[in-house]
C-alpha positions as CSV (number, residue, x, y, z in Angstrom):
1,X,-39.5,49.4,-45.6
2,X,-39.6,49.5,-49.3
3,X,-36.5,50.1,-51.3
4,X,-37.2,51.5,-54.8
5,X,-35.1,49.8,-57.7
6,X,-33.6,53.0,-58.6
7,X,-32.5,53.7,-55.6
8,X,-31.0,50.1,-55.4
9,X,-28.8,50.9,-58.2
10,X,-27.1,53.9,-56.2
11,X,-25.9,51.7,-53.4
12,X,-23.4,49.0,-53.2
13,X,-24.8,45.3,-54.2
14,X,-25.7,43.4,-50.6
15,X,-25.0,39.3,-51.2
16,X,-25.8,36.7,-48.5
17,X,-23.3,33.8,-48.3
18,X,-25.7,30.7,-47.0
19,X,-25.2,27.0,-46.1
20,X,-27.6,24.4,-46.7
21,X,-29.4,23.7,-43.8
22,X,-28.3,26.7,-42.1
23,X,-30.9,28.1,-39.2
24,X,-29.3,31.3,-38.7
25,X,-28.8,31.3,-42.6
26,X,-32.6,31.6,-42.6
27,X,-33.0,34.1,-39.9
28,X,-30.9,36.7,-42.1
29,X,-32.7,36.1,-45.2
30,X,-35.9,37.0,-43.3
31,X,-34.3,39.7,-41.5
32,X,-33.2,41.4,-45.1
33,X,-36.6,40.9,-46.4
34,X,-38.2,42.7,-43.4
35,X,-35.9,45.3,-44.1
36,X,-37.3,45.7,-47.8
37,X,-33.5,45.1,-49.1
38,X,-33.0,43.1,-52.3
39,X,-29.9,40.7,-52.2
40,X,-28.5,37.9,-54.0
41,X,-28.0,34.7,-52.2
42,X,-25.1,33.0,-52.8
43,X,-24.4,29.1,-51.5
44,X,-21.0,28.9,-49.6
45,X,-20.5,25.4,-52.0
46,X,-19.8,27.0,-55.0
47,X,-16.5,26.9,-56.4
48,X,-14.1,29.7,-54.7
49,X,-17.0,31.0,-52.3
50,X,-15.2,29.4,-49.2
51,X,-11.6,31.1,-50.4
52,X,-12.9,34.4,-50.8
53,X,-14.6,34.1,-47.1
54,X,-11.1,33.3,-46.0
55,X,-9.4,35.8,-47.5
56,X,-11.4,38.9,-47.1
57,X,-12.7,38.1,-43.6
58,X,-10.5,35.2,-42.4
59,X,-13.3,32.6,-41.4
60,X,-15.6,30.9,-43.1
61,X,-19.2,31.7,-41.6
62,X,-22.5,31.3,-42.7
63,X,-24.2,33.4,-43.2
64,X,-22.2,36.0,-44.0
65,X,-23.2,39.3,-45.3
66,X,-21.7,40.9,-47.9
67,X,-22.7,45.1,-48.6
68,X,-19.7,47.1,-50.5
69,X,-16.5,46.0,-49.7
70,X,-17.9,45.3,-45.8
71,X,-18.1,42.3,-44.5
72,X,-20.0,40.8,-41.5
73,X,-19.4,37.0,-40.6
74,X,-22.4,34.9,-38.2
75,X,-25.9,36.3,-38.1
76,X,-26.3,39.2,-35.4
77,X,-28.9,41.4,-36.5
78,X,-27.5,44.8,-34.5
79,X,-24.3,44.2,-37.2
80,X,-26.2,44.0,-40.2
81,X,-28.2,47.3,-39.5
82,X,-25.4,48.7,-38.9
83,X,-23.8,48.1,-42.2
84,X,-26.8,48.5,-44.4
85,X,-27.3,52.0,-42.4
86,X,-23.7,52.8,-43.0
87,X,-24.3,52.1,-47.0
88,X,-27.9,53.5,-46.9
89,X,-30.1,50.6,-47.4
90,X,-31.9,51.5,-43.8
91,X,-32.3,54.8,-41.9
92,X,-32.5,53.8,-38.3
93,X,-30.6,50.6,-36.8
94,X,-33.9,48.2,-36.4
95,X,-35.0,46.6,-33.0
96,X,-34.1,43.2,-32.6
97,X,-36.3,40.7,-34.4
């Protein structure tokens, strides 16, 4: 599914938390890009990433999906189409990949 840049801009930013050598860190970022939906990446190793995990979620997983203020922690594809259709970034909750 394609998502137009304008469009983009009227939903909530989507950021995927990642660790090096993370499998399931690799299945989401294909999973997002099947599902046409930009995001930025961001390495759990950067300075502070791991704290704000903590705080606003209370583990540290990766990958962890980021969309709004909504977080979900560990890869499972039903809970990541559930947000993105929550915020609008996909109309119908996918199949599993």
């Amino acid at each position: 599914m394609f998502v137009d840049v304008q469009q983009a801009t009227d939903r909530p930013k989507v950021v995927l938390y990642t660790g090096a050598f993370c499998g399931k860190c690799r299945f989401a970022r294909e999973f997002l890009a099947r599902q046409g939906v930009p995001f930025e990446e961001v390495p759990v190793y950067r300075p502070g990433v791991i704290e704000e995990l903590l705080n606003r979620t209370g583990m540290m997983a990766a990958p962890t999906l980021k969309v709004g203020q909504d977080y979900v922690a560990g890869y499972d594809p039903m809970r990541f189409a559930a947000v993105l259709v929550k915020h609008g970034w996909i109309k119908d909750e996918p199949p599993l990949p």
